[in-house]
C-alpha positions as CSV (number, residue, x, y, z in Angstrom):
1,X,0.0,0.0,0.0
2,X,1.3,3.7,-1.4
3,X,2.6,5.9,1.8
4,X,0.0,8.5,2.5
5,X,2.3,10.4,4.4
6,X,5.4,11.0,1.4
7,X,8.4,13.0,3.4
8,X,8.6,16.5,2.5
9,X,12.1,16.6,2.6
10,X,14.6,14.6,0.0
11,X,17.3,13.4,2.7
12,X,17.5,13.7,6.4
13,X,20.2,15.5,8.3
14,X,20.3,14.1,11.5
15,X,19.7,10.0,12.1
16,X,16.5,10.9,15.0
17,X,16.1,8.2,17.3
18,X,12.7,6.7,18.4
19,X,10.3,9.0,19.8
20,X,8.0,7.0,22.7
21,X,5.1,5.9,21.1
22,X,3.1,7.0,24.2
23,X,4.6,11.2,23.6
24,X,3.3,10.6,20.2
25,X,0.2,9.7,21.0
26,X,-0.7,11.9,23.4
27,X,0.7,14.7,21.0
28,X,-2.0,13.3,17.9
29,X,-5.3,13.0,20.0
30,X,-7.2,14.4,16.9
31,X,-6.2,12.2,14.6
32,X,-5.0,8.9,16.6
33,X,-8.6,8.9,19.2
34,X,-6.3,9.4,22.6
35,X,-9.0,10.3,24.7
36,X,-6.5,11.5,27.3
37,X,-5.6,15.1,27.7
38,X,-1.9,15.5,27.4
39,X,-0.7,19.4,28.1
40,X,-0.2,21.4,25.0
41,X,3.0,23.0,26.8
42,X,4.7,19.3,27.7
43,X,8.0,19.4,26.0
44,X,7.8,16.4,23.3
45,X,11.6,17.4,22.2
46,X,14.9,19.3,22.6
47,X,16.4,20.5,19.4
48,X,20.0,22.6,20.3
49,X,18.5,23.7,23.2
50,X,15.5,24.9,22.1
51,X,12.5,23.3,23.4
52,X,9.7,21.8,21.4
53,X,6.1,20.9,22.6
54,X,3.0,18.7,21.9
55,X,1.0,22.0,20.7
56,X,3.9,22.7,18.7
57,X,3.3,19.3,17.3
58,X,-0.3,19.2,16.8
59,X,0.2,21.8,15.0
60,X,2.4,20.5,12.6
61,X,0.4,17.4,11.8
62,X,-2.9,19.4,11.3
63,X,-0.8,21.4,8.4
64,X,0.4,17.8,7.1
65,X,-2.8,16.5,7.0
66,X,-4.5,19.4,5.6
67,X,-2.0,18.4,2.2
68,X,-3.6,15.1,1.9
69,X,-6.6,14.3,-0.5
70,X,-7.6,11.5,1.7
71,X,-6.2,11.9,5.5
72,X,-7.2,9.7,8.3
73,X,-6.2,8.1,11.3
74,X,-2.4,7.9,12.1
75,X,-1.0,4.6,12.6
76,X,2.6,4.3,14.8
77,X,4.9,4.1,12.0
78,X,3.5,7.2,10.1
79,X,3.4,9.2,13.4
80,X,7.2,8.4,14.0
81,X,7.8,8.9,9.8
82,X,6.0,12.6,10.9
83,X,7.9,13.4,13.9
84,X,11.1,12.8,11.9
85,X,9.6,15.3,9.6
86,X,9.1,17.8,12.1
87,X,12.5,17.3,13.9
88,X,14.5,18.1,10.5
89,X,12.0,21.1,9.9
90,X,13.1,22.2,13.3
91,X,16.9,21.3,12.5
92,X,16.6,23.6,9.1
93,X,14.6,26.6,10.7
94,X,18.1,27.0,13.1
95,X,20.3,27.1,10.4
96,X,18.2,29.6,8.4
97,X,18.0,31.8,11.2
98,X,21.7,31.6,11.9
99,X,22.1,33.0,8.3
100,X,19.9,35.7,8.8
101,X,17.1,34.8,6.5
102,X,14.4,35.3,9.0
103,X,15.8,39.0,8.8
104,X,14.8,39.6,4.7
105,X,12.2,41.6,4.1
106,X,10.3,38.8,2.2
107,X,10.4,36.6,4.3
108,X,9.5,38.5,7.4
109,X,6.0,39.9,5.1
110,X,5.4,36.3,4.6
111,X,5.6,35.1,8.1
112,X,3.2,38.3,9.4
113,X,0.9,37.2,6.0
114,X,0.4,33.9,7.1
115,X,0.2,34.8,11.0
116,X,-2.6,37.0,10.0
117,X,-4.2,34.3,8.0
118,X,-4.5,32.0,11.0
119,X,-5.5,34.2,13.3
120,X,-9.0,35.5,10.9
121,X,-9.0,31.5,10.0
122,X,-10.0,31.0,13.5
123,X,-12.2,34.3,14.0
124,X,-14.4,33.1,11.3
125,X,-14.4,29.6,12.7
126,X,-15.6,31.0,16.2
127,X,-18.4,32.8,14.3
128,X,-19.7,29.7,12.0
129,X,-19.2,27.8,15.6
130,X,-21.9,30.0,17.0
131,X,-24.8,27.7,17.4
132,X,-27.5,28.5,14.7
133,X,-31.7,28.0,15.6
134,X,-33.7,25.9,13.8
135,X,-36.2,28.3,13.4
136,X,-33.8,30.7,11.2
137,X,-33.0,27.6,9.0
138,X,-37.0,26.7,8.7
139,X,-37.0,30.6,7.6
140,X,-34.5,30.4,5.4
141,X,-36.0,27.3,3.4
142,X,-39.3,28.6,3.4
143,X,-38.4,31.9,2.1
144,X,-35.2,30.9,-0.1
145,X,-35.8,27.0,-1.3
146,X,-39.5,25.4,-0.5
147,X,-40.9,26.9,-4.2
148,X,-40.4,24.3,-6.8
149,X,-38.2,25.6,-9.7
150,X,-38.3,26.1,-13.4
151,X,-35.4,24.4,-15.7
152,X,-35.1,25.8,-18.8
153,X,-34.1,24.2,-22.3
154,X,-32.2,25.6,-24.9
155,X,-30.0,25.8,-27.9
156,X,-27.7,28.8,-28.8
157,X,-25.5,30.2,-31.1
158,X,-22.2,31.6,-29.9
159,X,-20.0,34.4,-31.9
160,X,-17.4,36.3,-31.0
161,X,-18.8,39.9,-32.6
162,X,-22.0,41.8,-32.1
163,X,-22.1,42.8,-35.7
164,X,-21.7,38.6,-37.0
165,X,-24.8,37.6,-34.0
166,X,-27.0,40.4,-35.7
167,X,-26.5,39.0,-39.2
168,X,-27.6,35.8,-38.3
169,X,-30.6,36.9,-36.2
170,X,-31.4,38.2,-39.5
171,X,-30.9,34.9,-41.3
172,X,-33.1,33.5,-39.1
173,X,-35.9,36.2,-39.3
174,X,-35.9,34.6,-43.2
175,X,-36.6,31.7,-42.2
176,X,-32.9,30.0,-41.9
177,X,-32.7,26.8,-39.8
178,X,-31.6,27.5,-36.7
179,X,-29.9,24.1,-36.1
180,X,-27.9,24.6,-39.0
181,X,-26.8,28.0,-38.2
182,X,-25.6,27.5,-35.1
183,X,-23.7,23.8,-36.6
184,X,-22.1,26.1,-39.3
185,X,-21.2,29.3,-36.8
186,X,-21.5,28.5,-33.3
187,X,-18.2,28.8,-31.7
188,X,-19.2,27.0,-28.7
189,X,-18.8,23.2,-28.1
190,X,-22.4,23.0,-28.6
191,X,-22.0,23.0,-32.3
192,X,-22.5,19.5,-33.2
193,X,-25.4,19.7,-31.8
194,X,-27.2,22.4,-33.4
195,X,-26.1,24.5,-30.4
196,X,-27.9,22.2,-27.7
197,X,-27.4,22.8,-24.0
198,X,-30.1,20.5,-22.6
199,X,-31.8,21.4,-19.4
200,X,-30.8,23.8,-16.8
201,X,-32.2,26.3,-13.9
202,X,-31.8,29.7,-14.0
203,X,-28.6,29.6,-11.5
204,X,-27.0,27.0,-13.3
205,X,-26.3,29.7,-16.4
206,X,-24.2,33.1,-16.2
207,X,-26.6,35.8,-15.6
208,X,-27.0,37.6,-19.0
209,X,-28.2,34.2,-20.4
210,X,-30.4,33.0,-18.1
211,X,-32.2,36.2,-17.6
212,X,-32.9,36.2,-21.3
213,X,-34.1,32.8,-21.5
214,X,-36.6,33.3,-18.9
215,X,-38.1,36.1,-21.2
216,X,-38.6,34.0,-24.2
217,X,-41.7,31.8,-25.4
218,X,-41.1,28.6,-26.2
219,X,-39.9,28.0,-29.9
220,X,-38.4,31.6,-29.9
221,X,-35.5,33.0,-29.9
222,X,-33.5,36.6,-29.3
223,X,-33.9,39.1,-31.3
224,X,-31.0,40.9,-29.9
225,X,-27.9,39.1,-29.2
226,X,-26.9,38.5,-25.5
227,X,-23.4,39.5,-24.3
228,X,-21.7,37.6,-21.6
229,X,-18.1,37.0,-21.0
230,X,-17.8,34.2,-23.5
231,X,-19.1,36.2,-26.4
232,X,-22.5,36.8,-28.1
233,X,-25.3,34.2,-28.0
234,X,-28.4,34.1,-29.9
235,X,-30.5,32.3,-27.9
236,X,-34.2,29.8,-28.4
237,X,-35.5,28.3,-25.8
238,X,-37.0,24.8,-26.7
239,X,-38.9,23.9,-23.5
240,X,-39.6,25.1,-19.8
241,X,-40.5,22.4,-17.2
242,X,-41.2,22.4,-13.3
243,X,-39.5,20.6,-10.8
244,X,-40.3,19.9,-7.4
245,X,-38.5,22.0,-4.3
246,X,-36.0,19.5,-2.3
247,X,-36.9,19.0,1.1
248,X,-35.4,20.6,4.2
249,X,-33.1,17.6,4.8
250,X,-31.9,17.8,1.4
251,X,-30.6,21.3,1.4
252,X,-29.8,21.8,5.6
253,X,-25.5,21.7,4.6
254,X,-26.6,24.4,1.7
255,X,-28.6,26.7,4.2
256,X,-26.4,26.1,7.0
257,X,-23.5,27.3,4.6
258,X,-26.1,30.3,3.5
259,X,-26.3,31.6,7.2
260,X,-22.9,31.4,8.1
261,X,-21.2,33.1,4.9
262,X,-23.9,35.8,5.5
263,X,-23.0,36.6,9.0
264,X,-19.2,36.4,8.0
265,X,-20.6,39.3,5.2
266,X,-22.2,40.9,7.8
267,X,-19.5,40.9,10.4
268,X,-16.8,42.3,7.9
269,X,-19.3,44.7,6.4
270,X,-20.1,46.4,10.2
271,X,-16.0,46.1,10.8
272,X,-16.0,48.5,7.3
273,X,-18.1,51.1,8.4
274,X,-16.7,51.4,11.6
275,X,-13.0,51.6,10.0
276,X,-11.0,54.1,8.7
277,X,-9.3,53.2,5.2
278,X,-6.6,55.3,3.4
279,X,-5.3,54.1,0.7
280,X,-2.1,54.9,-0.8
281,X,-1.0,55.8,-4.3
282,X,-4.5,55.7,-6.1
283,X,-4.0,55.1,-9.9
284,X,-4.8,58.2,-12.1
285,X,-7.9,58.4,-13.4
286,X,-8.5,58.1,-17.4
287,X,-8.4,62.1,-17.3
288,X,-5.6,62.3,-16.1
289,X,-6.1,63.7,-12.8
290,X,-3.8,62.3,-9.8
291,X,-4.7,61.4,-6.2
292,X,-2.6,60.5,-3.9
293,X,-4.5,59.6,-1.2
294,X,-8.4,58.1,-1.2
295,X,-10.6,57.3,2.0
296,X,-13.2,54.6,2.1
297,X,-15.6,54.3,4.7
């Protein structure tokens, strides 16, 4: 069976001798199932003096396993293969300090970027911790999700210029076949298939498109073209059909993930108005005019 736990480094520096398998697993309660409740200051190591501890640990293995597509439990041999890790990590950060390099400029912007990282990590944690009532989920799906929905079916024909979509939206206004039009110009992948894109719902589609599907009658089609960001799109919708609304149990993960991402939008957005922002160096506008300096609010 493949390793799950590759080293990071290509050769080790120092032969490390065989940590107790009892330090270890106090230090990896998370991911071994020690129930005990080993001190996060205990000192799991020594390293030239300098003193490392199960927190220290922990948190080394939670970046570790945070680079696996599949991580699980840690059996004894990949614990001590781990700790080896983290000794020779230890055993390189000395010798890049005695050098200076935690002195450079880049480095030291990349250390405070990351330290900033993990600390609003965990402030957004503690607010999608906060417990959330049943009754503003039941609200949520009631007002957001309990409506059954409308899918949309439809063929287009994708160009990359406004001028080439309006000549064909007159071609069709002779009566071309729109099929063939779109097999002959369409520069989407849809082609083959006389421009077919099968059924969707309306947030399943960018924006432009959907909104202009909505607006046609079966069998018709635009008679302006539609921009979006992959060109212009002439656009007939073939069929509209209902389907029923998923039930609360269904979609509890989607509205749980609703609440939360809203109160992290509201929590930044109330830190915003309270905050003072000066920005430095603002870019000249297209007239020419320079500002140095710009507030927002």
């Amino acid at each position: 069976m493949k390793n799950p736990f590759p080293r990071i480094f290509l050769f080790s520096l120092l032969l490390i001798p065989a940590v107790s398998q009892t330090v270890l697993a106090a230090a990896t309660p998370a991911t071994t199932g020690n129930t005990g409740n080993p001190q996060p200051n205990a000192v799991i190591a020594d390293v030239n003096g300098n003193k490392l501890t199960i927190a220290d640990f922990q948190a080394y293995i939670k970046m570790r396993m945070s680079k696996e597509k599949n991580p699980g439990k840690l059996d004894q041999a990949q614990r001590q293969r781990i700790f080896s890790e983290y000794i020779n990590r230890e055993l390189l950060y000395q010798e890049a300090v005695k050098s200076g390099l935690d002195k450079n400029a880049m480095v030291k912007a990349e250390i405070e970027n990351q330290r900033r990282n993990i600390v609003v990590s965990y402030t957004l944690k503690q607010l999608m911790n906060k417990p959330l009532k049943q009754s503003d989920m039941q609200a949520v799906y009631e007002r957001e999700m309990a409506s059954p929905g409308q899918e949309y079916k439809t063929r287009h024909i994708l160009v990359k210029t406004e001028q080439q979509a309006k000549q064909l939206i007159l071609q069709l206004d002779n009566g071309k076949n729109f099929m063939q039009l779109a097999m002959k110009h369409s520069i989407d992948a849809s082609a083959k298939k006389g421009g077919e894109l099968g059924w969707f719902s309306s947030d399943q589609m960018v924006e432009p498109y959907s909104d202009a599907a909505r607006k046609l009658s079966n069998g018709s089609y635009t008679r302006t073209p539609v921009q979006t960001r992959f060109g212009w799109h002439i656009i007939r919708l073939d069929g509209t059909r209902e389907i029923p609304a998923p039930s609360f149990d269904e979609v509890k993960n989607k509205i749980v993930a609703l609440i939360n991402n809203r109160r992290i939008s509201a929590y930044i957005e109330s830190l915003r108005k309270k905050a003072s922002v000066t920005v430095a160096n603002k870019p000249q506008s297209k007239s020419g005019d320079a500002t140095n300096t710009a507030s927002a609010h």
